[in-house]
TITOR-45384 format. One record per residue (C-alpha): residue number from 1; x, y, z. Coordinates in Angstrom, 1 decimal, padded with zeros to 4 digits, always signed. Layout:
num | c1 | c2 | c3
NUM | X | Y | Z
...
END
This chain:
num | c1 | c2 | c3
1 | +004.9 | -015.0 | +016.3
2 | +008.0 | -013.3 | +015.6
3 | +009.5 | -013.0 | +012.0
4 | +011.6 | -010.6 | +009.7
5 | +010.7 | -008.6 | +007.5
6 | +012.0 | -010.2 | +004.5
7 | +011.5 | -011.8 | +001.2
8 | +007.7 | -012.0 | -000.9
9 | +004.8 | -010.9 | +001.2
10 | +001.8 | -011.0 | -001.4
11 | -000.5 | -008.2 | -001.1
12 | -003.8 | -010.7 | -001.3
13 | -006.6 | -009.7 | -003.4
14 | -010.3 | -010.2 | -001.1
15 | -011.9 | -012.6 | -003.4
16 | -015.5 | -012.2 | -003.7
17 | -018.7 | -014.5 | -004.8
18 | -021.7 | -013.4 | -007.4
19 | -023.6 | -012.4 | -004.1
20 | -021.1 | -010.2 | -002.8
21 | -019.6 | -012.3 | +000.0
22 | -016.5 | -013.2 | +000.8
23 | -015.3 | -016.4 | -001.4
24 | -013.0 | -017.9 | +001.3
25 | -013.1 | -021.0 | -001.1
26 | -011.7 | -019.2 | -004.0
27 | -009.2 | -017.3 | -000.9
28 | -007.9 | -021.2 | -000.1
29 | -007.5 | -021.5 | -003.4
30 | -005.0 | -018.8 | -004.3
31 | -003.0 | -019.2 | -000.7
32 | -002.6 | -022.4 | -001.3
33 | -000.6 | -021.9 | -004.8
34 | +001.4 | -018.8 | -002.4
35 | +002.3 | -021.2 | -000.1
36 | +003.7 | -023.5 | -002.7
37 | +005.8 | -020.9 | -004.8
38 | +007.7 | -020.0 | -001.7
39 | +006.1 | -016.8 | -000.4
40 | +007.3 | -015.8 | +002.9
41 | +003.9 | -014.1 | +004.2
42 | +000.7 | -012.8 | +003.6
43 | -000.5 | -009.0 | +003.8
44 | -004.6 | -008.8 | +004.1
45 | -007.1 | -005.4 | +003.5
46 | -004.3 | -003.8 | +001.7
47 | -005.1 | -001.5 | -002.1
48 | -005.6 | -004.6 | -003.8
49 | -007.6 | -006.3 | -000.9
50 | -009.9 | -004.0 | -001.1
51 | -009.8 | -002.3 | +002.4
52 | -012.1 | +000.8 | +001.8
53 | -015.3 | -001.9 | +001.5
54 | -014.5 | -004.7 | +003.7
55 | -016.3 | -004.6 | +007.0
56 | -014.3 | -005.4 | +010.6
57 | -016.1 | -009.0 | +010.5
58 | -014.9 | -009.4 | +007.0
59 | -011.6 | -008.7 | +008.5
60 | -011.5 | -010.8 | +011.3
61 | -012.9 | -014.1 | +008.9
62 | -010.2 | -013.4 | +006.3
63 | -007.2 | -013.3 | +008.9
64 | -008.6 | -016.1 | +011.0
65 | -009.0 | -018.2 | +008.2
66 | -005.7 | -016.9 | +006.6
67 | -003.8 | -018.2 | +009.7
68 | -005.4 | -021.6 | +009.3
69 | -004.0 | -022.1 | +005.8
70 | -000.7 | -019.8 | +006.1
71 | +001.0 | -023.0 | +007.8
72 | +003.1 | -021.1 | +009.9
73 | +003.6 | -018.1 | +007.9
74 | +003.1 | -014.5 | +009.0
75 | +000.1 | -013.0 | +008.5
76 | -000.2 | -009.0 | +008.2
77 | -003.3 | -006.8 | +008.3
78 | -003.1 | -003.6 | +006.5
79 | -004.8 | -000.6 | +008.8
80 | -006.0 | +002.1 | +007.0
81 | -008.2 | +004.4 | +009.3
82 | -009.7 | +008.4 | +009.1
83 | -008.7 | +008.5 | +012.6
84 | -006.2 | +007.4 | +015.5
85 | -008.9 | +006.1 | +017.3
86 | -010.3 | +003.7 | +014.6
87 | -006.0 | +002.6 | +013.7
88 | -005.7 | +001.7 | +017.4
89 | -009.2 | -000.1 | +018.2
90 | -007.7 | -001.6 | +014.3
91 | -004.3 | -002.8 | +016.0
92 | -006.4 | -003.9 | +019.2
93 | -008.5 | -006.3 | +017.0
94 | -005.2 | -007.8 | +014.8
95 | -003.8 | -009.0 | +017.8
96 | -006.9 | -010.5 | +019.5
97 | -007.4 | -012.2 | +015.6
98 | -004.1 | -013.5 | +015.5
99 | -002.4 | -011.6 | +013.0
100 | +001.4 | -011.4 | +013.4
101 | +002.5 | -008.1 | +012.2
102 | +000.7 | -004.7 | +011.0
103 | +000.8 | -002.8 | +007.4
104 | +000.3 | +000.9 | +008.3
105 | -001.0 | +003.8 | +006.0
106 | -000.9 | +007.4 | +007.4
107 | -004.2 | +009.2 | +008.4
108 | -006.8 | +008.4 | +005.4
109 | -008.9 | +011.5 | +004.0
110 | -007.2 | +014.0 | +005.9
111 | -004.0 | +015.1 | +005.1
112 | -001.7 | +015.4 | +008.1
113 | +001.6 | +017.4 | +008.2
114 | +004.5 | +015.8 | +009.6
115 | +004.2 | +016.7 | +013.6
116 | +000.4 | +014.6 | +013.1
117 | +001.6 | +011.7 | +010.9
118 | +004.1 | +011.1 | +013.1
119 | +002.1 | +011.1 | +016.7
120 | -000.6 | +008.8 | +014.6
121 | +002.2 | +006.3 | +013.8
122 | +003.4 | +006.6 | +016.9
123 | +000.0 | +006.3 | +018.6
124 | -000.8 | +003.2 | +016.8
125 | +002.3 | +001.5 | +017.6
126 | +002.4 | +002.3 | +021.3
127 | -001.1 | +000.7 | +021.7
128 | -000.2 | -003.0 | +020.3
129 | +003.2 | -005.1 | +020.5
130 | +002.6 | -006.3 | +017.1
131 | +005.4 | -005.7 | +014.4
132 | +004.5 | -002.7 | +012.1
133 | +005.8 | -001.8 | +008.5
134 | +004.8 | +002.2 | +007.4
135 | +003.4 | +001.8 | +004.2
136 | +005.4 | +004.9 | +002.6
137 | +002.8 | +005.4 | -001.1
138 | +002.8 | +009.5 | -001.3
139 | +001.7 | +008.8 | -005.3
140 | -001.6 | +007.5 | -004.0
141 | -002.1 | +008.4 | -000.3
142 | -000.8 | +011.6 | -000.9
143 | +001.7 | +011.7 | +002.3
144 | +005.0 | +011.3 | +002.2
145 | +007.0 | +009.8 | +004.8
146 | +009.9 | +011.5 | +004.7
147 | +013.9 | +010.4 | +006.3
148 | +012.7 | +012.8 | +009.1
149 | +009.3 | +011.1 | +010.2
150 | +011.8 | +008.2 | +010.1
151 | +014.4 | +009.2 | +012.1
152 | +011.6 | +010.3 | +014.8
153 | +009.9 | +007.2 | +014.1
154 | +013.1 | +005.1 | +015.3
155 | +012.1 | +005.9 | +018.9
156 | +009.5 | +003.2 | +018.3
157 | +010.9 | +000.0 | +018.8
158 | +008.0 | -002.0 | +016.8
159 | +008.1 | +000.3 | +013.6
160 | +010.8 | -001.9 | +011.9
161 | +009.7 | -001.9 | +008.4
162 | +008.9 | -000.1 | +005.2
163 | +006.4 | -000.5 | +002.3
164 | +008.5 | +001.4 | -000.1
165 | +006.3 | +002.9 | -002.7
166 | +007.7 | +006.4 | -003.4
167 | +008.6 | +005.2 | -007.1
168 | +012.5 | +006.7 | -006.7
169 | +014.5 | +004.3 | -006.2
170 | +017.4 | +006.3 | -004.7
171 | +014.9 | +006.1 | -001.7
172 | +016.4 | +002.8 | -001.0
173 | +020.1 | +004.1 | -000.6
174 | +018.8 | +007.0 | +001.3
175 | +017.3 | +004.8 | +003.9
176 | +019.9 | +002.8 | +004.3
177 | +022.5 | +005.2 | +004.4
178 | +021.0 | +007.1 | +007.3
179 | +019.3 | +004.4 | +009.1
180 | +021.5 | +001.3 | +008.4
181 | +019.2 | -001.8 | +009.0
182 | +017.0 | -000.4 | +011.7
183 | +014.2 | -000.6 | +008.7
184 | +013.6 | -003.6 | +006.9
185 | +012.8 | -002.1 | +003.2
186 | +010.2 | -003.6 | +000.9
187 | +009.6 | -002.8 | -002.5
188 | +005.7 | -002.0 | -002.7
189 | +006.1 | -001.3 | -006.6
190 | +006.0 | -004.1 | -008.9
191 | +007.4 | -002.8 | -011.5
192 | +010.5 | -001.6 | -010.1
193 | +011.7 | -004.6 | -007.8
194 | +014.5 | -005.7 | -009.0
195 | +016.0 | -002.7 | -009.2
196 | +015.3 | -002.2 | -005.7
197 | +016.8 | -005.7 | -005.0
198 | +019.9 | -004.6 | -006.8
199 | +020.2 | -001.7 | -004.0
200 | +019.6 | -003.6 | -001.0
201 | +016.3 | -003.8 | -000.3
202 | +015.2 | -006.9 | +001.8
203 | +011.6 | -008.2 | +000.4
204 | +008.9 | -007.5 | -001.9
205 | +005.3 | -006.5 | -001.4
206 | +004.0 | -007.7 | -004.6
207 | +000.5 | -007.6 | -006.5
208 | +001.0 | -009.7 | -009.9
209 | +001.9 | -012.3 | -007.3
210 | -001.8 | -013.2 | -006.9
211 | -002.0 | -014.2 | -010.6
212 | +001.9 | -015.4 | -011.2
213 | +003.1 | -016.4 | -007.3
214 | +006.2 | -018.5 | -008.6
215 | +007.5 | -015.9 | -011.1
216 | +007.3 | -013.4 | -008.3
217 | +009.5 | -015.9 | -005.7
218 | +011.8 | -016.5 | -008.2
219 | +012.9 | -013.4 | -009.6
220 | +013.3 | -012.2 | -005.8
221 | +015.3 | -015.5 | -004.9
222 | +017.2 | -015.9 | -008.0
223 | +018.4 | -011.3 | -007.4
224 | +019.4 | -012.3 | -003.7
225 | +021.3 | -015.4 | -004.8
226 | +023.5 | -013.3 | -007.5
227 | +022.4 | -015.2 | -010.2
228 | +021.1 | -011.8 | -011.8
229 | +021.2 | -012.6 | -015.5
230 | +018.0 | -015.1 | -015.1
231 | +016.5 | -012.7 | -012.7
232 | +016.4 | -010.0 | -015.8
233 | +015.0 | -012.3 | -018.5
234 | +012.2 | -013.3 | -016.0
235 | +011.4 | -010.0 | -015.1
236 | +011.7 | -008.2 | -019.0
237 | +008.5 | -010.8 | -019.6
238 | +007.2 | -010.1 | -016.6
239 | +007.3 | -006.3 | -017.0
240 | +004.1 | -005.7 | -019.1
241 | +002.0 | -007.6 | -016.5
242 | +003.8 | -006.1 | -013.7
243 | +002.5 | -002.7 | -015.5
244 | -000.9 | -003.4 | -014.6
245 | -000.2 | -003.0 | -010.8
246 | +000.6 | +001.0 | -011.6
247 | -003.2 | +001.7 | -012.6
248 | -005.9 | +003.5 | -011.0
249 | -008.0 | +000.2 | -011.5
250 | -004.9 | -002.4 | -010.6
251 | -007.4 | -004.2 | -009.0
252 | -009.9 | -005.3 | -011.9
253 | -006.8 | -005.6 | -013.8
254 | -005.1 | -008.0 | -011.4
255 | -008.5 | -009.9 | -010.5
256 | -008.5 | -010.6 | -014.3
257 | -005.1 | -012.3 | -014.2
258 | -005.8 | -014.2 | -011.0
259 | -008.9 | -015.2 | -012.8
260 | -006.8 | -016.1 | -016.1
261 | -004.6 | -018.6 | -014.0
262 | -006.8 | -020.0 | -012.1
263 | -006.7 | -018.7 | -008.7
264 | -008.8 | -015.8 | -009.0
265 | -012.1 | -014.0 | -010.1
266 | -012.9 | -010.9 | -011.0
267 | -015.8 | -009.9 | -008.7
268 | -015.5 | -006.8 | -007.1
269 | -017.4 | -005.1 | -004.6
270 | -018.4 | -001.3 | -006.0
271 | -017.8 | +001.0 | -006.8
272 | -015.9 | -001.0 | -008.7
273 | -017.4 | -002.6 | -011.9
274 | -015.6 | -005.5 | -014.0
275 | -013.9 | -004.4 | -017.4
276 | -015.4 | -004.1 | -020.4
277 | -015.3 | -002.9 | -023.7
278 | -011.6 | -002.1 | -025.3
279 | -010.1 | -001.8 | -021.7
280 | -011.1 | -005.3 | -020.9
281 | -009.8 | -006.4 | -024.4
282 | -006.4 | -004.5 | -024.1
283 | -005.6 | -006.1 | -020.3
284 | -006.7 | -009.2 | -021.5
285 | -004.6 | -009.2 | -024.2
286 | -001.3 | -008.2 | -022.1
287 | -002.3 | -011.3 | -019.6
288 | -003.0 | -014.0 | -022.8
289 | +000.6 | -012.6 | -024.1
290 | +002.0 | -013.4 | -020.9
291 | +000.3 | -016.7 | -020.9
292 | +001.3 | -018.0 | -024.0
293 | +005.3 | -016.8 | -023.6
294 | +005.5 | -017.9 | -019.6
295 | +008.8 | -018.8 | -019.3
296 | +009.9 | -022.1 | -017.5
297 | +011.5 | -021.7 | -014.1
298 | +015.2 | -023.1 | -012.8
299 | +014.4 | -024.4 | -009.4
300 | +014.7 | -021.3 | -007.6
301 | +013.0 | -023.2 | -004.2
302 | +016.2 | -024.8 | -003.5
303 | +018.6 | -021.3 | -003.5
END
């Protein structure tokens, strides 16, 4: 299906049951309460999806069963492969699935110089007709993408997006000033969206969304609508909670929210382990905060 790159694309945690399989009850669940704060798509088998342990069949029910609930919305697989060969037999699958568009990491493991990230992007794309955002994250993946790997990049006419997860801001302007709009940009850090919003860029790839969906939508839709004063007071209380997508283990911590407002749990396939001890007490103590001063909502649905 065709669709822009634009607005809240929730990054979906892979909700799991106490046997280690894939809840796709608890999965329902938490699209469900997307779909009704307004999100604009869905991104599977990203960080906080849990891509390094999900198998291909795990991948293949979660988007098929994605599609059935996203009524009508995009959904995105996230490809994060060792090799070209694996990213494109990735792509191949998406598109027999039914996944609209692709979220692309670099090479994983190995760390390619520029010539090789670019010919594995370029690889990738070439093989499907599928929409694909670069997932730009050198903090974590330890690659950058730089304006240059762009600007040879534009020679792909599916590569239309950007996960933009550098954590500089100026990033934003940079793009844009060199590319214009042949990028859709998407903020990939939670915690510095709205800044990002301020400076143009077109969407959010969000993680506290899984535990707070309509907070997420409306600090996005209230920042695009102008109305920026009640986009700041939503996001200063959000900002603690929005902290916990900036951790190694963002994904217990986030599983613990989604679990604290009902649309989540915190299994986890290991390595991970759930929190315990004062770690456990100190996140669960920034979500109960956040609980107990939620603030109430205008009707950001109709902006």
């Amino acid at each position: 299906m065709a669709f822009v790159w634009k607005g809240v694309f929730p990054a979906l945690l892979t909700p799991f049951t106490e046997k280690d399989e894939l809840d796709l009850e608890l999965f329902g669940k938490n699209l469900k309460a997307q779909h009704a704060a307004g999100v604009d798509g869905f991104i599977l088998g990203g960080t906080l999806g849990e891509a390094s342990v999900l198998t291909t069949s795990e991948k293949e029910k979660l988007v098929k069963f994605a599609i059935e609930q996203a009524q009508g919305l995009p959904v995105i697989l996230n490809i994060a492969e060792g090799s070209t060969r694996e990213a494109v037999g990735q792509a191949d699958l998406a598109g027999k699935w039914g996944a609209s568009g692709l979220m692309l990491l670099p090479p994983m493991r190995y760390k390619s110089d520029h010539r090789e990230t670019v010919a594995y992007f370029k690889a990738v794309a070439a093989s499907t007709t599928l929409p694909v955002m670069i997932y730009n994250n050198p903090v974590d993946y330890k690659i950058e993408v730089t304006l240059d790997m762009f600007d040879e990049l534009q020679s792909a006419p599916n590569i239309n997006a950007v996960k933009e997860s550098t954590r500089d801001v100026t990033n934003v302007t940079r793009m844009i000033n060199r590319f214009g709009k042949r990028f859709s940009i998407l903020c990939g850090v939670d915690t510095l969206a709205l800044e990002e919003f301020c400076l143009g860029a077109d969407g959010w790839v969000a993680g506290l969304v899984d535990a707070f969906p309509a907070e997420t939508v409306a600090i996005y839709r209230l920042a695009k609508a102008g109305r920026l004063e009640e986009a700041r007071e939503i996001y200063r209380w959000f900002m603690p909670l929005l902290e916990l997508d900036i951790h190694p283990k963002l994904v217990q911590y986030i599983k613990l929210a989604a679990t604290a407002t009902g649309i989540g749990s915190e299994q986890v396939r290991g390595p991970r382990l759930p929190l315990e001890g004062p770690e456990r007490e100190r996140v669960t103590a920034i979500i109960k905060k956040g609980l107990e001063t939620r603030p109430s909502l205008p009707d950001y649905l109709k902006l």
